[in-house]
N, C-alpha and C positions, 0 to 999 in steps of 0.2 A: 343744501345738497341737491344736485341733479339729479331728476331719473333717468330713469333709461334711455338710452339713444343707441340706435345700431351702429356698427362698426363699420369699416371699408366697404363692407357689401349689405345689399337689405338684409339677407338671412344670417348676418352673423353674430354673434355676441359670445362677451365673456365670460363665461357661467361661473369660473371661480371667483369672479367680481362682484357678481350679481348676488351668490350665495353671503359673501364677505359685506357686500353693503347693508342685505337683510339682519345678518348678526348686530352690524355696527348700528343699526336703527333700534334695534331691540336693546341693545347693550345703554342706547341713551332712554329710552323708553325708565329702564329700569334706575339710572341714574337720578331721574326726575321725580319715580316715587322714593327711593330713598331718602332724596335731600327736603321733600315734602313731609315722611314721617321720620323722620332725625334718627337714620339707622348710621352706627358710625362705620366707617373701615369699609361701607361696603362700594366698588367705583368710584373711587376718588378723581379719579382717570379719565372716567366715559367725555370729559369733552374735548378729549384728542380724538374722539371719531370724528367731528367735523373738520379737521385738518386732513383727517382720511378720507373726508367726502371730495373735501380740495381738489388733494392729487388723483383720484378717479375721475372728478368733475375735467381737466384739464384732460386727462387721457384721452376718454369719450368722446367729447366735445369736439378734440381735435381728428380722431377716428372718424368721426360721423361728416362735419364741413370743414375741415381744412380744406379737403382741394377741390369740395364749389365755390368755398370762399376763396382762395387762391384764382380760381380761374375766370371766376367772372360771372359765371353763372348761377349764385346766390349771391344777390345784393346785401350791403349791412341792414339794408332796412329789411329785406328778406328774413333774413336772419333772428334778428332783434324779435321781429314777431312770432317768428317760429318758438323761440325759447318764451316769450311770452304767453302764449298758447300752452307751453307745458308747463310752467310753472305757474301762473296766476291762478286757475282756477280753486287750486287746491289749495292756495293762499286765503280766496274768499272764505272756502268752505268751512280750514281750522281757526278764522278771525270771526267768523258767524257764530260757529258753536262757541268760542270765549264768549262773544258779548249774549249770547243768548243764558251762558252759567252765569254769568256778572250781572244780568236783570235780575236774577233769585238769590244774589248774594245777600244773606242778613247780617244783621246789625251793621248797616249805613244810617248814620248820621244825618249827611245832606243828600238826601235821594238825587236832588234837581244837580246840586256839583257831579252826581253819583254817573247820571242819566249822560251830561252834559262831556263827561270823561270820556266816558263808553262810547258816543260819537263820533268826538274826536280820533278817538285812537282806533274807531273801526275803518273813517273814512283813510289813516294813514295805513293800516293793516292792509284794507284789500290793494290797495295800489301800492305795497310793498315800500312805503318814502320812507323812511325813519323819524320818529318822534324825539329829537334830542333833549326834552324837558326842559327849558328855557324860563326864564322868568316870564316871558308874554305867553308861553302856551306850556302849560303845566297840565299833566292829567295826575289829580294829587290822590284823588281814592283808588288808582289802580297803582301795578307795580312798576317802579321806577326803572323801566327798562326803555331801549328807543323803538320795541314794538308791546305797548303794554299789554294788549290782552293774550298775543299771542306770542310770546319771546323769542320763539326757534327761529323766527322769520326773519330776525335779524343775517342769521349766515344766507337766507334765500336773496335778501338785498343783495349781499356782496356777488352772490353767484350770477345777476342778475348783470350786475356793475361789470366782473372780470369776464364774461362772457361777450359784454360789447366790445369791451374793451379790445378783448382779443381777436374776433370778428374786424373790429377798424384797424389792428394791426398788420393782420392778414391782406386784407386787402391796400392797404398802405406798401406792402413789398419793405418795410423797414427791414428787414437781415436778419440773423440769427447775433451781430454781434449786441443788435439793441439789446433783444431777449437777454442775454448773460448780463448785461448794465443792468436791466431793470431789475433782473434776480438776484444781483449782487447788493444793488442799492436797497429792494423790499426785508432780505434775509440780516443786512448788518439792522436797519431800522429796527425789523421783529426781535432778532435777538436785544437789543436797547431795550426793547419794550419789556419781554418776558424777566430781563435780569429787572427793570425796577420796579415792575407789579408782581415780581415774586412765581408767576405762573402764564400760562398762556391760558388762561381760563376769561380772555374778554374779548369786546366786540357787540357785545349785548348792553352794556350798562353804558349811558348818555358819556361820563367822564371818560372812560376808556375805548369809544365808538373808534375813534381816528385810528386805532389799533389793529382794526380788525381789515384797514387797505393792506400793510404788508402781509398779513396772516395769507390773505387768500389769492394775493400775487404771486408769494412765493411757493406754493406748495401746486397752484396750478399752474404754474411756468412749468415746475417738477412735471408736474403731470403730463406736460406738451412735451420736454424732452424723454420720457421714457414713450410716449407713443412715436418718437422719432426714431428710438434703439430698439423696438418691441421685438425687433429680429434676435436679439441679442436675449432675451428672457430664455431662461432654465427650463428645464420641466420636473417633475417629480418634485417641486419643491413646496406643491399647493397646500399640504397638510403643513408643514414646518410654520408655513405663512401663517395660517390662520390660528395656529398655538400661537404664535407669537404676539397677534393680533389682540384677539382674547385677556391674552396675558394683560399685557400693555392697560386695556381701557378697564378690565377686573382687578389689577393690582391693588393691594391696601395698602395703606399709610405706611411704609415702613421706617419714615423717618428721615428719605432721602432729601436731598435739596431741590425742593420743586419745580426751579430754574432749569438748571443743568438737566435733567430726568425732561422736561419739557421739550427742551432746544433740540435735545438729541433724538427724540421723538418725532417732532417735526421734519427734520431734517436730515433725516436716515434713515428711521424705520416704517412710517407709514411709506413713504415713497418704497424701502425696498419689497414691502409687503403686497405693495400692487406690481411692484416688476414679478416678481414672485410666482404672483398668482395668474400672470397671464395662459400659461399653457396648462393650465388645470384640465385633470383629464376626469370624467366625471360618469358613471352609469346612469342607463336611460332615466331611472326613480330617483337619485340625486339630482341629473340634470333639472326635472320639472318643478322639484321643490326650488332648485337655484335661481332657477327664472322668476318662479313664484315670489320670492323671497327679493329678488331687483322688483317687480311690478310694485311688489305693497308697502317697499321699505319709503318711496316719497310719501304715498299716503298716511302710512305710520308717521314718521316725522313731519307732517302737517298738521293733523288732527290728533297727536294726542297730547301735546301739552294741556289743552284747561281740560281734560276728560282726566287726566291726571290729579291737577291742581283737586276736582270736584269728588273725585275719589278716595282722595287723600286728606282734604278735610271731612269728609263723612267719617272715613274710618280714625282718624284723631280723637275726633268727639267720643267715640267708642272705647277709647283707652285699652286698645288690644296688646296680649301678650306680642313677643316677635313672633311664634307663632304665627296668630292672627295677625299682625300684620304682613306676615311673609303670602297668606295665603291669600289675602289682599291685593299683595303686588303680582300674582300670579294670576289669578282668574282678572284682576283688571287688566293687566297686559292680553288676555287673553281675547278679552270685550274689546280691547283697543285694534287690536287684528279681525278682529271679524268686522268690526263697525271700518276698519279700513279695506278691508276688501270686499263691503259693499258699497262704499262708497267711489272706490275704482271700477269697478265693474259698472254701477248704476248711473254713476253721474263723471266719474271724470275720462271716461273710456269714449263714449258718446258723445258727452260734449266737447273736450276734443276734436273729435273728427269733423263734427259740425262747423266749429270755430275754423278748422283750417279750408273746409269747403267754402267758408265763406270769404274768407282771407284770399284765396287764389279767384274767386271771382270777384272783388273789387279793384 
């Protein structure tokens, strides 16, 4: 997921995006302690919010440098560093805190293979590469994902990847007719994909990485063309949007065909949820929480996966009622936001700024 990036003008932004991307960061927050304390029926869903991070990623992105990229006046390498700048640091920060809970993991075995993992997979974490678990470079005491300590960082790769991507296309002058090729060829690919793994639930796991190129082509191309039509967005429809949203990543099991329920998710409704939501009209004490809610949903989605993981095996050992573990999942998501909006405010706001001061003087 992207954070925030301003729109056409410095002072502008989407508040009904901002509010919408806060939820969808919390909605996966809670996804994660569930699948940690084996609660069933509850967000089966929650990982169509990164298809939803997509197509906002593609909108923004293109609002913010389409047309310095277009004109000449932000270079790709410009560029590249700019989005480097906002997303690495808070890459270090939630690959830090994993390997820091993974030093005090007990009962390991082979500490030195333990120790040896843990570097590994920090050195590929903070520089965001993917770890495809190979037979020459195996991290076997962590989890078998292509960012082990920190799993999420898997869609910050791709965003990483579609962002140049889109950046050297811009500047390239290729046409609008490449854009519909490409999106026709990533969306036939994804749907292949989704009907033979049954769901869109990958991108993360080494055998199904290649997966996750159409995922995040297709839903950010969406996202370019709906900030091409933004003139065309509704109003009065922000509420509808975000029922509909909700619904979507909260839905429980009911039996449907994961596939289908998937494709049409991808391809429909995350995308009309953000056309939707563009003219959100918002009072001044909704607005602040809105923007509050874009500020700390990157930092949420960085840093709570192993605060997660290490919350969820404490309270396992504990063998709580749902109850207790509901109240679990609530006051940790609660620690997880507060520990994220000090950690925006203290370190990634600041250095930041630093980082780019220095970037425009070399």
């Amino acid at each position: 997921m992207a954070p925030i990036e301003t729109g056409e003008s410095k002072n502008h932004r989407y508040v009904g995006l901002d509010l919408l991307r806060g939820v969808a960061a919390l909605v996966v927050v809670l996804k994660h302690f569930v699948t940690r304390l084996e609660l069933p029926y509850v967000a089966p869903n929650a990982y169509l919010a990164v298809d939803f991070f997509f197509v906002l990623s593609g909108f923004v992105i293109a609002g913010a440098y389409w047309k310095p990229l277009e004109s000449g006046n932000l270079p790709v390498g410009g560029f590249t560093g700019k989005r480097l700048i906002r997303l690495l640091p808070l890459i270090f920060v939630g690959t830090s805190i994993a390997a820091f809970i993974e030093l005090g993991r007990p009962e390991i075995s082979n500490e030195l293979q333990h120790l040896t993992d843990i570097a590994i997979a920090f050195v590929f974490g903070i520089t965001a590469i993917p770890l495809l678990q190979t037979s020459m470079l195996h991290t076997v005491t962590l989890e078998q994902t292509v960012f082990p300590l920190n799993t999420p960082t898997w869609s910050l790769f791709f965003e990483i990847f579609v962002n140049i991507a889109f950046a050297m296309w811009v500047r390239a002058r290729i046409g609008q007719a490449a854009m519909w090729l490409v999106m026709a060829a990533s969306g036939i690919v994804l749907l292949l994909a989704i009907v033979r793994t049954g769901d869109a639930n990958f991108g993360f796991r080494p055998s199904e990485f290649w997966y996750g190129f159409p995922r995040v082509i297709w839903s950010f191309s969406i996202g370019l063309l709906i900030y091409k039509h933004r003139d065309f967005a509704p109003s009065k429809c922000f509420a509808l949007a975000t029922i509909v949203l909700i619904t979507i990543l909260l839905l429980p099991d009911l039996g449907l065909p994961k596939a289908g329920l998937d494709a049409v998710c991808i391809a429909v409704i995350m995308p009309a949820v953000v056309f939707f939501s563009l003219n959100a009209k918002l009072g001044p004490a909704t607005r602040r929480v809105a923007m509050w809610c874009g500020n700390l949903s990157y930092p949420v989605y960085a840093v709570h996966y192993p605060l997660v993981r290490a919350i969820s095996f404490v309270a396992t050992g504990l063998h709580l009622s749902w109850m207790g573990q509901l109240t679990v999942i609530v006051v940790g998501t609660v620690f997880i936001v507060a520990l994220s909006a000090i950690v925006y405010v203290v370190f990634d706001v600041p250095f930041r700024r630093k980082l780019s001061v220095l970037s425009k003087r070399a």
